[in-house]
Structure formats: C-alpha cells, structure tokens
N, C-alpha and C positions, 0 to 999 in steps of 0.2 A: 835586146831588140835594137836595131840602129833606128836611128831620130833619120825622118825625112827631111829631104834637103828644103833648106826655106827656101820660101817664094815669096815671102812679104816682110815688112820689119814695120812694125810700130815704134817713131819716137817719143818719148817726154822732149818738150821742149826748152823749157828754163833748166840752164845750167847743163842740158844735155847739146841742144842745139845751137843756143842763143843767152847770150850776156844783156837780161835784164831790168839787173840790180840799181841803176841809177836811178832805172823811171819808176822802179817801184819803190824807193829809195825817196823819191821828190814829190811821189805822190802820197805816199803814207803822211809825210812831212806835211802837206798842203791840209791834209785832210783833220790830221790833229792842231793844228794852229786854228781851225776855221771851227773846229771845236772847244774853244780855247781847254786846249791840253798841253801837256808838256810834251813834243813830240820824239819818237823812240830814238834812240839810236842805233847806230850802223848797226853793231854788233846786233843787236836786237829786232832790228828787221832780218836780217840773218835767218834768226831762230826763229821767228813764227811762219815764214812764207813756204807753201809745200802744198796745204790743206785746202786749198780755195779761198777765195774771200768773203763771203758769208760765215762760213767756218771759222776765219782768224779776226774777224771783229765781234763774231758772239766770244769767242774766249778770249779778246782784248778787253770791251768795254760792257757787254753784257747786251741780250738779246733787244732791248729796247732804243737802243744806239745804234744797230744797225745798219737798219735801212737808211739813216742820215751820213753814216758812217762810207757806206758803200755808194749813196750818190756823191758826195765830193771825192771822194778815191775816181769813181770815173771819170770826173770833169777834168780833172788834172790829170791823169793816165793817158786818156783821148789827146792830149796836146801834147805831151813830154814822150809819150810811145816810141815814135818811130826814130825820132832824133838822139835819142838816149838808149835803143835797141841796137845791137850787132849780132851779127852768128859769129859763134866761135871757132876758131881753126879749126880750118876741114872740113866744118858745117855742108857748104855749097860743096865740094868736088865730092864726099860721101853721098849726099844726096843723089845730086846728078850723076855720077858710075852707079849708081844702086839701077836708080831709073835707068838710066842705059843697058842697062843686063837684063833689063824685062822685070825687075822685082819691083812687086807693091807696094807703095809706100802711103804709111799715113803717119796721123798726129792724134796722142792723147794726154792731157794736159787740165791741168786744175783752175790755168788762166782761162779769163773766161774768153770763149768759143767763137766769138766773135772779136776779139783782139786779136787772135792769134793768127784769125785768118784775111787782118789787116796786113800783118804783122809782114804773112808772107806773098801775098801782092805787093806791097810793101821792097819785097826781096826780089820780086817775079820770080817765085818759085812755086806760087798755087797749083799749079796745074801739073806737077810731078807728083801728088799726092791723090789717092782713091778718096779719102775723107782727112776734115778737119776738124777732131770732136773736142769740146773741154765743156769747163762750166756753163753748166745752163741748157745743154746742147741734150743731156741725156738727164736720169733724176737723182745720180749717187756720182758723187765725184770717185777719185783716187784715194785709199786702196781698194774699193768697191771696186770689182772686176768690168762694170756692166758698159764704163767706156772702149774699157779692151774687146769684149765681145762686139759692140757694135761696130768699132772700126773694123773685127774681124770679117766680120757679115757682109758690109761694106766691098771689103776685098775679092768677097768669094773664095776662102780661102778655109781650109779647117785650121785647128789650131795648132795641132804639129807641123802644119808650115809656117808657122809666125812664131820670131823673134823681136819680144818686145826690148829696146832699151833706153836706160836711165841712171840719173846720177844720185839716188836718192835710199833712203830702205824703204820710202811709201812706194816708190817704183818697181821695187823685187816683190815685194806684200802684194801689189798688184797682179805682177807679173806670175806671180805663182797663185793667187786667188781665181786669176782668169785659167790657169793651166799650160802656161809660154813657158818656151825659154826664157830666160830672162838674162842679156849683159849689161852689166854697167860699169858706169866711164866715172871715172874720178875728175871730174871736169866740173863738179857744181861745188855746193859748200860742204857736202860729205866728205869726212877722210878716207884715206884705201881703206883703213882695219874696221871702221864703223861699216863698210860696202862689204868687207871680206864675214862680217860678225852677221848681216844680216839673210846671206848665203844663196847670191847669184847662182847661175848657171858658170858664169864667167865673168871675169872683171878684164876688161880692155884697157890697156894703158894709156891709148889715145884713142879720138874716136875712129881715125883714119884707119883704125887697124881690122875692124870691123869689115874693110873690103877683100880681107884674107879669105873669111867665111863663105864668099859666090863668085 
C-alpha cells in the first residue's frame, strides 16, 4: 500500500532543531552547587537529558529533591536560555521552505512547554508552527505517544500524513508508539548505528535533506 504524501512534520527539538547544551549545561551546574553537590559533568549531562526534567532529577537525586531541584534549574535556565540557545544548520531555511510549501509544522519536546515556546519568539519563528507542545503542556512526556497525537489533532491532520523527526531512540519509540513515520538526523548526541539499532523509518544525513521529501 503506498504511504500518503505528508502534509505535516512534527519536530523534536533539542539536538534536532536547536543547540541547547550550554544552557542546560550552566543550569544543571547552578542548580547542584546551590544544593551543595558535586555538580555533573559534561559527559554526564550528555547522558541523563532526553526524559524531561522531573524525570531526571527523580533518577538523579531521589523523589524528595525534586521539587527544590527543578525550581533552581528554572531560575538559571530562564536567564542563560536564550543567550546560550542556537538552531542548528538548516534549522531556519527547513523550517521556513516546509511552511512555504503549505506543510504543518509543529513542536514536540520533553523541554518544558513553555521554554520552547520562548525559545522560538525568541527566533521569530513562533508563528510557522500549528502547536508548541512539551512538558507540562500535555500528562506523559516522550516516549509516551500522547504529545505526538496532540500536536497531530492540533494540525488536523491523520497520522499517515505526519512525519515526526528526531535525533534520539526516545524520538523513534515515540514516533512508532504514536503510529508516524519516523526520520531521524544524527545531529544530537546519538550515533548513526545507535539511530540505525533503534529502527527509523529513515535516517537523514543532514536535516536539510529532509526537503527532498515535499
């Protein structure tokens, strides 16, 4: 049976869209000094960020740390954000030719919901996007399907029209929990064979390449 031609793409945003490893980098850092901890290192922020944040401070420090854990993360997020934020190559011209060609575009993302959609006011690109959903925004993060369906809903769109893409295996987990295609881009801290192990639809070599598809 041929796949109908997409009319919407769902992005992930960290590491798909946008380079936001310093600020979450300076904020983790702020957040463990102000609890006098030893705070992570690079590598080690690396490895726990994907899940949400609620998510990676219950499995950093334990459920009771939390909530103290996650108000200093914001305090210093909210200020280091935008300054320590870029889109990655090709970010902006995929975006804008997507939207140019009439296709719907949104955002589903583990950051929370309201960063992101500083993030991209921020960029003045808010308003090429149907929805901006992440944490907080809906009640199960990624790879809970339940952000992809919304932004789908969002679009008016069934699901054989929408391609979600990511640089991640929670993004493909998602992406086939919700029932999308799913591409992803070797562009975050994933390698290709860990992206190739987790079993896209399609793995993109850059994200520009992605405007092959419409």
């Amino acid at each position: 049976m041929e796949q109908e031609p997409a009319k919407g793409v769902i992005f992930d945003l960290d590491g798909t869209l946008i380079d936001s490893y310093q600020a979450l980098f300076l904020a983790f850092r702020h957040t463990y000094q102000k609890m006098g901890l030893t705070p992570l290192s690079s590598e080690e922020v690396s490895r726990v960020l994907g899940h949400g944040l609620a998510s990676t401070f219950r499995d950093l420090l334990g459920e009771e740390h939390v909530p103290e854990a996650m108000r200093l993360f914001r305090q210093k997020y909210e200020e280091v954000l935008r300054p320590y934020t870029h889109l990655l190559p090709g970010a902006r011209e995929v975006l804008e030719a997507l939207h140019g060609r009439g296709i719907q575009l949104a955002i589903a993302t583990n950051k929370l919901g309201r960063f992101a959609r500083e993030l991209f006011e921020h960029f003045g690109l808010e308003k090429l996007f149907a929805v901006i959903v992440g944490d907080e925004d809906v009640s199960q993060n990624k790879p809970n399907p339940e952000m992809l369906l919304h932004a789908i809903e969002k679009m008016r769109l069934k699901k054989e029209e929408v391609i979600f893409v990511g640089d991640s295996p929670i993004d493909i987990q998602t992406g086939k929990n919700a029932g999308v295609r799913v591409f992803a881009v070797p562009t975050g801290v994933t390698q290709r064979e860990d992206l190739e192990k987790a079993q896209p639809t399609l793995i993109l070599d850059r994200l520009v390449d992605l405007l092959f598809y419409f």
